[in-house]
N, CA, C and O atoms as CSV, one atom per row, in Angstrom:
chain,resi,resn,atom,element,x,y,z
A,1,UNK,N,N,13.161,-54.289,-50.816
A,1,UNK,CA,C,12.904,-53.357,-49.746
A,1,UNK,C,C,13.042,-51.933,-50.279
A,1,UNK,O,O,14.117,-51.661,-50.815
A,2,UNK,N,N,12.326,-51.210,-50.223
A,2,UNK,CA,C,12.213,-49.634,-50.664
A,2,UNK,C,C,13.386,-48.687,-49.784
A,2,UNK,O,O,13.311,-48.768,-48.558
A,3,UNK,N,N,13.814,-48.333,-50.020
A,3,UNK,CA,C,14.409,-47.544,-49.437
A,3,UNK,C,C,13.763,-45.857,-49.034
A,3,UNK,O,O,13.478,-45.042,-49.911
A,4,UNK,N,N,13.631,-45.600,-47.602
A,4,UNK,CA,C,12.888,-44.469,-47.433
A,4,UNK,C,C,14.504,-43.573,-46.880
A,4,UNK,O,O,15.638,-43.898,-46.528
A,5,UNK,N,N,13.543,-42.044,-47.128
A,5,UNK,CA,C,14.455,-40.799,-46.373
A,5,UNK,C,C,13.411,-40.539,-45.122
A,5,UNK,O,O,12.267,-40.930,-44.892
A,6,UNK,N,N,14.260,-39.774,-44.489
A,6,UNK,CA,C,13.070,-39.198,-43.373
A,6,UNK,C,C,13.459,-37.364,-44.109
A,6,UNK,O,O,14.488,-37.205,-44.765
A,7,UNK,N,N,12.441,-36.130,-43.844
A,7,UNK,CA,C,12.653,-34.812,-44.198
A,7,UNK,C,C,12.511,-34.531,-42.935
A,7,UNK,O,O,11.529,-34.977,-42.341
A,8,UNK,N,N,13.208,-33.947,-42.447
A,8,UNK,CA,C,13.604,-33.311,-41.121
A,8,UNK,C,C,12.282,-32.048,-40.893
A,8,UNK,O,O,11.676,-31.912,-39.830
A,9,UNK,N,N,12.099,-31.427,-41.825
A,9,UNK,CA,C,11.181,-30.063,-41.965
A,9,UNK,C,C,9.771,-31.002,-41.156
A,9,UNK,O,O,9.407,-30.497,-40.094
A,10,UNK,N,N,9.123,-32.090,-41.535
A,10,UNK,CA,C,8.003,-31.865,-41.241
A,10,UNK,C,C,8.296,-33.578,-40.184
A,10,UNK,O,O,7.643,-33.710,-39.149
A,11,UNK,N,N,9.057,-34.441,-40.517
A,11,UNK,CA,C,8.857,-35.681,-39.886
A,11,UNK,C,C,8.388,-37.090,-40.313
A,11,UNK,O,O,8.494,-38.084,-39.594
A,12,UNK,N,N,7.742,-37.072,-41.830
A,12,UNK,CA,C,7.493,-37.800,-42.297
A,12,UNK,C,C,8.665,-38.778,-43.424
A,12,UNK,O,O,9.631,-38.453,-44.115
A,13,UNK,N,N,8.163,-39.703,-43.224
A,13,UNK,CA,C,9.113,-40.605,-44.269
A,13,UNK,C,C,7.893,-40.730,-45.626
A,13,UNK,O,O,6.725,-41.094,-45.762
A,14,UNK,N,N,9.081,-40.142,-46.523
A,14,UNK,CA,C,8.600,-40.716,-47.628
A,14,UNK,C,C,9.421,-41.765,-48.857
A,14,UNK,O,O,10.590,-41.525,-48.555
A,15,UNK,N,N,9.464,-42.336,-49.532
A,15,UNK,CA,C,10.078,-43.163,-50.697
A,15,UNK,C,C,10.553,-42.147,-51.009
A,15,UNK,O,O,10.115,-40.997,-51.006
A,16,UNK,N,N,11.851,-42.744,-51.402
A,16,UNK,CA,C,12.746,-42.162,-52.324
A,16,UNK,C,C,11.972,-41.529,-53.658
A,16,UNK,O,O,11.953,-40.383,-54.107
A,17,UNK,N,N,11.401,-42.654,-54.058
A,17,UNK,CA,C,11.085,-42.076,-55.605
A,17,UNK,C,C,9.662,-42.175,-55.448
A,17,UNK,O,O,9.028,-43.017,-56.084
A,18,UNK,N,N,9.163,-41.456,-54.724
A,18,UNK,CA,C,7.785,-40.651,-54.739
A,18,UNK,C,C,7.889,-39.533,-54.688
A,18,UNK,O,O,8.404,-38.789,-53.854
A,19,UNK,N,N,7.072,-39.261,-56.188
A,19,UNK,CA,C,7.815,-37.752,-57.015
A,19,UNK,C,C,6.382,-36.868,-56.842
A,19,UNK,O,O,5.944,-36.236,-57.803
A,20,UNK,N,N,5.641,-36.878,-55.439
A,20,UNK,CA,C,4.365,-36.027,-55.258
A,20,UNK,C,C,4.806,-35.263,-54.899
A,20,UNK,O,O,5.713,-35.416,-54.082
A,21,UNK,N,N,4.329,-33.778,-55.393
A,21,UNK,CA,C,4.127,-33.037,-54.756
A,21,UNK,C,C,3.643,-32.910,-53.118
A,21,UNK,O,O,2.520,-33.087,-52.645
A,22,UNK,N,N,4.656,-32.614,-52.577
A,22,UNK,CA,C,4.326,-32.434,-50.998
A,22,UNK,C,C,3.371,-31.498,-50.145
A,22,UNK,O,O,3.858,-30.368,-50.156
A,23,UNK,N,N,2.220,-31.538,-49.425
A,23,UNK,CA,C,1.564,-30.665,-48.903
A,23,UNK,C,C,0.814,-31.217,-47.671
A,23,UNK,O,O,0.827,-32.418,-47.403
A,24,UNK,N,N,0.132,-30.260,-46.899
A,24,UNK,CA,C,-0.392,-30.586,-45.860
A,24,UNK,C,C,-2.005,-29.964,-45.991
A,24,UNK,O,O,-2.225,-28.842,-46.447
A,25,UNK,N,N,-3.279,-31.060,-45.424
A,25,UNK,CA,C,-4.588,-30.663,-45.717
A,25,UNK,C,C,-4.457,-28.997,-44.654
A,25,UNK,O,O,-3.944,-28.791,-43.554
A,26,UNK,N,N,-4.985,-28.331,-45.360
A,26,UNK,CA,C,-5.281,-26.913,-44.504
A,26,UNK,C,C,-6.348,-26.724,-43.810
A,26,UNK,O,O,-6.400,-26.477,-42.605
A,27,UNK,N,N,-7.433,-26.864,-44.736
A,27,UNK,CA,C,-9.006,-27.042,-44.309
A,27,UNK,C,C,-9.845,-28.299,-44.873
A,27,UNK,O,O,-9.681,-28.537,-46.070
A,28,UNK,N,N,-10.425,-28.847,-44.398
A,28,UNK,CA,C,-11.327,-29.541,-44.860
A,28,UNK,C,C,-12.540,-29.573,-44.124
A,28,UNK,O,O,-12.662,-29.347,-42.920
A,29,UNK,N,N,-13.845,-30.009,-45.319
A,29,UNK,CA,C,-15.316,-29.364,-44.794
A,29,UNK,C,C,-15.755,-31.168,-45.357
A,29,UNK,O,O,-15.692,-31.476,-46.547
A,30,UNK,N,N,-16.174,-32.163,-44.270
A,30,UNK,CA,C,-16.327,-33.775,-44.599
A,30,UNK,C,C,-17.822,-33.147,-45.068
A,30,UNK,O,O,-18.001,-33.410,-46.257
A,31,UNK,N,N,-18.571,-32.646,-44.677
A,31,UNK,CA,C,-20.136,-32.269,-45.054
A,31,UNK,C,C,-20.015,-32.208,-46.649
A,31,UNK,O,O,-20.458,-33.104,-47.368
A,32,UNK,N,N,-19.527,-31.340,-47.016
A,32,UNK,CA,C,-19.260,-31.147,-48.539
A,32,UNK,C,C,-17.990,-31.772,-49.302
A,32,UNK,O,O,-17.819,-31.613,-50.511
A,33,UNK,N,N,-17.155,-32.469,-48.511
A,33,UNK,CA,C,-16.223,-33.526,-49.693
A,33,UNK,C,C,-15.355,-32.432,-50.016
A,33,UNK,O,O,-14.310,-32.890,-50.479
A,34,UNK,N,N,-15.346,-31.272,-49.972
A,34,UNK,CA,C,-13.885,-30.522,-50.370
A,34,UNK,C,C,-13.201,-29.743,-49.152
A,34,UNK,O,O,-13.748,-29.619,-48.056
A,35,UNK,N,N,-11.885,-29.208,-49.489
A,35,UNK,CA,C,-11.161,-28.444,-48.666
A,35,UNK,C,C,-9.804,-27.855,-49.527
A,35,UNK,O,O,-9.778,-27.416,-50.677
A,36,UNK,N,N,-8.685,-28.009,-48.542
A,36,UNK,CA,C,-7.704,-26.634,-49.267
A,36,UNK,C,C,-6.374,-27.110,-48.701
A,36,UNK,O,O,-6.242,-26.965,-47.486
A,37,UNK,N,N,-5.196,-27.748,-49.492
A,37,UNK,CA,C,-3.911,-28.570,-49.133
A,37,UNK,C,C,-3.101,-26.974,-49.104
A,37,UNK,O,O,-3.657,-25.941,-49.475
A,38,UNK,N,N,-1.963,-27.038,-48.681
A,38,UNK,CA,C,-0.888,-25.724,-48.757
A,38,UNK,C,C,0.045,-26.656,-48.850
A,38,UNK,O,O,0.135,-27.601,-48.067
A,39,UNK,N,N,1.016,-26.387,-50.095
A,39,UNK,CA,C,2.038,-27.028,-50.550
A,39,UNK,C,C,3.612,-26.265,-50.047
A,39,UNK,O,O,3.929,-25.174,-49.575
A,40,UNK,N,N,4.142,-27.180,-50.342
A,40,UNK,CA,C,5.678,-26.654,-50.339
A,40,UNK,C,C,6.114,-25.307,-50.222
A,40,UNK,O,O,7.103,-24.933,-49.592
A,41,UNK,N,N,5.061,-24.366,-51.077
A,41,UNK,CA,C,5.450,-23.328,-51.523
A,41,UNK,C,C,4.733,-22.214,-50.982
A,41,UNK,O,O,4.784,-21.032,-51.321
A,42,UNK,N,N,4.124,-22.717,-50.178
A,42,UNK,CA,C,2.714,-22.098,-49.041
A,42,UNK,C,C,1.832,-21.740,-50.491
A,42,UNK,O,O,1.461,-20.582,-50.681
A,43,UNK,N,N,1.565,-22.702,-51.377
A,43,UNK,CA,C,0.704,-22.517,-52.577
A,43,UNK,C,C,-0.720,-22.772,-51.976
A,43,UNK,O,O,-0.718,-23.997,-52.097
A,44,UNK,N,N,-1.951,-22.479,-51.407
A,44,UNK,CA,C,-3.326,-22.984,-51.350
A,44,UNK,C,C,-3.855,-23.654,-52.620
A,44,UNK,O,O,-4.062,-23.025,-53.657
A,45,UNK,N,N,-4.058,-24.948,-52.479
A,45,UNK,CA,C,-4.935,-25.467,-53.435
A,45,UNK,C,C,-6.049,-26.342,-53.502
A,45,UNK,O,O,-5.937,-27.497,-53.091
A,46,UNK,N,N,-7.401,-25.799,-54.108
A,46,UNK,CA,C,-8.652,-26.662,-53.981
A,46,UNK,C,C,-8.240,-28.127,-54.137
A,46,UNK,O,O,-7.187,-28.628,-54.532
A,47,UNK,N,N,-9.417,-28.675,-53.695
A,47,UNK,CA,C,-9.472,-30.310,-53.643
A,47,UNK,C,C,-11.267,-30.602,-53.502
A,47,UNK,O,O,-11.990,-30.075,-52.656
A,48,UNK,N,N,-11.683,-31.521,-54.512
A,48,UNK,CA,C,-13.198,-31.737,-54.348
A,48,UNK,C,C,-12.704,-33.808,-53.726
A,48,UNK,O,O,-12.035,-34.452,-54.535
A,49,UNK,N,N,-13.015,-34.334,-52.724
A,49,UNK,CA,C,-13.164,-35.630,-52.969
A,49,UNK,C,C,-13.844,-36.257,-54.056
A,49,UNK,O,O,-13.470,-37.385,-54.376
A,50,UNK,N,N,-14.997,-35.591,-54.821
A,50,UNK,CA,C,-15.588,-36.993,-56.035
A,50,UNK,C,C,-14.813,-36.176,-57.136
A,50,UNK,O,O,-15.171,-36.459,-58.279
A,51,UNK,N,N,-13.572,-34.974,-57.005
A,51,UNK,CA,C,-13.048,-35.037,-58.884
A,51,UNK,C,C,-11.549,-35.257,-58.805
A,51,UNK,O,O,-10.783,-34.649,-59.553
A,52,UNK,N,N,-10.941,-36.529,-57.478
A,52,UNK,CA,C,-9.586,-36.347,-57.493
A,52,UNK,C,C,-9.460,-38.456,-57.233
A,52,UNK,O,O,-10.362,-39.211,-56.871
A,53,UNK,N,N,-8.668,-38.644,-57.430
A,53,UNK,CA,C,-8.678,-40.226,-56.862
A,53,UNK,C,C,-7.237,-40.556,-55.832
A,53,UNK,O,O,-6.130,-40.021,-55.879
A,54,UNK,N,N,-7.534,-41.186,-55.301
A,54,UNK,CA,C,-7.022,-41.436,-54.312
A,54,UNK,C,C,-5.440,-42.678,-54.938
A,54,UNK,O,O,-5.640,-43.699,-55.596
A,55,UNK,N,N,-4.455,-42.336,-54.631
A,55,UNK,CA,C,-3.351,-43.640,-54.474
A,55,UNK,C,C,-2.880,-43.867,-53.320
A,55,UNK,O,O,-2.915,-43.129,-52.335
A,56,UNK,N,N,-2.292,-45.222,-53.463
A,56,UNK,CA,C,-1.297,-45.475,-51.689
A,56,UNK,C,C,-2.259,-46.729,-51.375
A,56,UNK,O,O,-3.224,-47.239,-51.945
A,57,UNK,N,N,-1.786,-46.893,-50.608
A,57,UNK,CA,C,-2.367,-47.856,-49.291
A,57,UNK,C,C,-3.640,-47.385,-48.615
A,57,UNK,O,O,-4.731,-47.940,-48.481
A,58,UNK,N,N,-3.096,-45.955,-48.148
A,58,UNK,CA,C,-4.713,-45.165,-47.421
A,58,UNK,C,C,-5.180,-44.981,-48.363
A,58,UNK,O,O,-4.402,-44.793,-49.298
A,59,UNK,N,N,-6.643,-44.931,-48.657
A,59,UNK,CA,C,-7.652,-44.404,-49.850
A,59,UNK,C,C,-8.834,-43.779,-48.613
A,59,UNK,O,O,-9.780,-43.392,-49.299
A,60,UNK,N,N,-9.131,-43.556,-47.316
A,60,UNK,CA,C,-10.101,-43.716,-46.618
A,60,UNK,C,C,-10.420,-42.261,-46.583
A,60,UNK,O,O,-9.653,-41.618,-45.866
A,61,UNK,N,N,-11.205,-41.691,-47.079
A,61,UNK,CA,C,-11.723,-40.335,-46.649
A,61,UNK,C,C,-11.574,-39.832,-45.231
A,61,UNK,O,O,-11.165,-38.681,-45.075
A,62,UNK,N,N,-11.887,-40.633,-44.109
A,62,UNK,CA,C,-12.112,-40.516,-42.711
A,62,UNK,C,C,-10.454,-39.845,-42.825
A,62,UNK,O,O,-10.590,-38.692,-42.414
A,63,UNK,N,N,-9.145,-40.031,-43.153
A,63,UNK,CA,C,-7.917,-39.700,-42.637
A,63,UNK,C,C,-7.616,-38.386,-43.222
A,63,UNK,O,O,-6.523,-37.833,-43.096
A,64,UNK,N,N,-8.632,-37.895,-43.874
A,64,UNK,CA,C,-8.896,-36.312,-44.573
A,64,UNK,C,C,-8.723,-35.644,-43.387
A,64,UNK,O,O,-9.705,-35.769,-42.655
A,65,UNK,N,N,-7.593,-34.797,-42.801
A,65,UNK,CA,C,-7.921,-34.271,-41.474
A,65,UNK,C,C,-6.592,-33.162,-41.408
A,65,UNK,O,O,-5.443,-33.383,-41.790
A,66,UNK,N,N,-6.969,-32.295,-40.987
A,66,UNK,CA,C,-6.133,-30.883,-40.815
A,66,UNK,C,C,-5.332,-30.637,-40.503
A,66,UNK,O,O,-5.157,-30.157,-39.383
A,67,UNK,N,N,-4.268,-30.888,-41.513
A,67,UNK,CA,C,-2.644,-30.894,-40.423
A,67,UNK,C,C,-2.059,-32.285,-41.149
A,67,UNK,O,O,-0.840,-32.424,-41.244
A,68,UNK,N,N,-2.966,-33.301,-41.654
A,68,UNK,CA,C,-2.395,-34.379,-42.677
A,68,UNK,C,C,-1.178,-34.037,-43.501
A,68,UNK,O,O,-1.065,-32.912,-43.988
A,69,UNK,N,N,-0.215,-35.026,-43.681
A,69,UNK,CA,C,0.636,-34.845,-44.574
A,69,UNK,C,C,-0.003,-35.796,-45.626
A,69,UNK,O,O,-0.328,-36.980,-45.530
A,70,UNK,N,N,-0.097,-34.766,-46.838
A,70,UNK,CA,C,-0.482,-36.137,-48.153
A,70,UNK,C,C,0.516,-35.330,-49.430
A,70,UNK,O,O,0.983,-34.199,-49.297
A,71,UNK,N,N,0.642,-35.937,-50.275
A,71,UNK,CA,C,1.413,-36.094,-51.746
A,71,UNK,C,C,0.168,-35.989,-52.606
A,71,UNK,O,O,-0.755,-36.804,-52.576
A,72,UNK,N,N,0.244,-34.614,-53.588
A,72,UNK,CA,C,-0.577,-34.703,-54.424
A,72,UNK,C,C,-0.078,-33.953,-55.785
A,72,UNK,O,O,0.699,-33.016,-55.966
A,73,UNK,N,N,-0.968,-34.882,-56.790
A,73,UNK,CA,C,-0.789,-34.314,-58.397
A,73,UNK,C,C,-1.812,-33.234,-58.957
A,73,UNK,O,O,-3.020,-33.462,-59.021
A,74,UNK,N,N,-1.370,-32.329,-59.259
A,74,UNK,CA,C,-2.511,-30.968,-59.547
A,74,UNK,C,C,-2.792,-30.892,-60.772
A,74,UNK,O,O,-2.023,-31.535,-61.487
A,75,UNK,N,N,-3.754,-30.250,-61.384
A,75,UNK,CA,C,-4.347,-29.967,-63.004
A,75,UNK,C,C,-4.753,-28.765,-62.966
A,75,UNK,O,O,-5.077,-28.225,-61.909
A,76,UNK,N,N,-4.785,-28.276,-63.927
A,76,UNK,CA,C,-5.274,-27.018,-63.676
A,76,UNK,C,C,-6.778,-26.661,-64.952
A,76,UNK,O,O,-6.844,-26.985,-66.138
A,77,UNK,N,N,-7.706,-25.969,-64.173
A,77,UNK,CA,C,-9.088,-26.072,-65.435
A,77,UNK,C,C,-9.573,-24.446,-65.109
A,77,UNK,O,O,-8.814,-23.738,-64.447
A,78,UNK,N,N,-10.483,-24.066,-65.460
A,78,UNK,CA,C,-10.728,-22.786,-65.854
A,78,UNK,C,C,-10.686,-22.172,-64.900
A,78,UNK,O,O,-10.334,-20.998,-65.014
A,79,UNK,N,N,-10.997,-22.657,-63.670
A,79,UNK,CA,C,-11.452,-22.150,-62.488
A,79,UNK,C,C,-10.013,-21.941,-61.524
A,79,UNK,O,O,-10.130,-21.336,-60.459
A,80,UNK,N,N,-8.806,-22.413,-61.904
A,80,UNK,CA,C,-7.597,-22.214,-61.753
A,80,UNK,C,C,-7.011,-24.076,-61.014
A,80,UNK,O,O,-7.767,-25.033,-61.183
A,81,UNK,N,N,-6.119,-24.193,-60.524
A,81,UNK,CA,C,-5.352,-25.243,-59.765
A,81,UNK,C,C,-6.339,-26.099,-59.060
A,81,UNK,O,O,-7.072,-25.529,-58.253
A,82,UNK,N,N,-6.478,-27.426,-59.242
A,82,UNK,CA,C,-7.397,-28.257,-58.181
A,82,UNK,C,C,-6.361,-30.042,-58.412
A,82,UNK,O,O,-5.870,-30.637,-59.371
A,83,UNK,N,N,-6.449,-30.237,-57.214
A,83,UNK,CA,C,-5.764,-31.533,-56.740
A,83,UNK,C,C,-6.759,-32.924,-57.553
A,83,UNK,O,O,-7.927,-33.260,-57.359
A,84,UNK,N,N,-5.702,-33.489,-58.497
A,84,UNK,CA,C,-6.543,-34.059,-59.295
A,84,UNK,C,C,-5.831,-35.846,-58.851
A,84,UNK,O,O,-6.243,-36.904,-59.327
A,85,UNK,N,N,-4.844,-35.699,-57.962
A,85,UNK,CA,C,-4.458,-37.224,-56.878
A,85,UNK,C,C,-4.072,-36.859,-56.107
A,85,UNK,O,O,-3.584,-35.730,-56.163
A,86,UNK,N,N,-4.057,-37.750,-54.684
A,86,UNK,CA,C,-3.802,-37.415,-53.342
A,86,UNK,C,C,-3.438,-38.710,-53.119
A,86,UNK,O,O,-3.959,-39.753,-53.513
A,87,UNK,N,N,-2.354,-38.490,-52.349
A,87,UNK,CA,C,-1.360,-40.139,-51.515
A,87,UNK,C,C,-1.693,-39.645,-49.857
A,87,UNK,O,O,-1.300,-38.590,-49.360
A,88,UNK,N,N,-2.364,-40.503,-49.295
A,88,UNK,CA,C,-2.308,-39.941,-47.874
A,88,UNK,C,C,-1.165,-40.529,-47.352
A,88,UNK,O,O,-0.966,-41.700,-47.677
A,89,UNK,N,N,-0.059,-39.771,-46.330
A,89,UNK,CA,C,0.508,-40.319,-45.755
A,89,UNK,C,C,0.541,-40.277,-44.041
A,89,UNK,O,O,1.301,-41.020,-43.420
């Protein structure tokens, strides 16, 4: 059995040892597959759906939605910071 915390700040339970980066979708545009997570740190960061892959249980594009809590791993390429995994939760 996993053992979860709950974070009081936003309401969500996450695993103990899920070491994602925490953020919430800001914008998203389903027409074009990208949008813009704000992290922990009120950091804005791009996201394309076909250059990031999906982990977790959810993988469904449809739960891409504004105000989502998801866990994501970032990279960074010329163009600066872009979300290169996303855990929907």
């Amino acid at each position: 059995m996993q053992e979860t915390v709950t974070l009081p700040t936003n309401d969500i339970e996450f695993e103990k040892r899920d070491t994602f980066r925490k953020a919430t979708i800001l914008k998203y545009f389903p027409q074009s597959n990208y949008g813009f997570v704000k992290d922990e740190h009120n950091t804005e960061i791009y996201f394309h759906v076909d250059e990031m892959r999906f982990v977790g249980d959810r993988r469904d594009k449809s739960l891409l939605v504004e105000g989502r809590k998801v866990g994501i791993d970032i990279g960074r390429t010329s163009r600066g910071m872009r979300v290169t995994f996303m855990k929907i939760y």
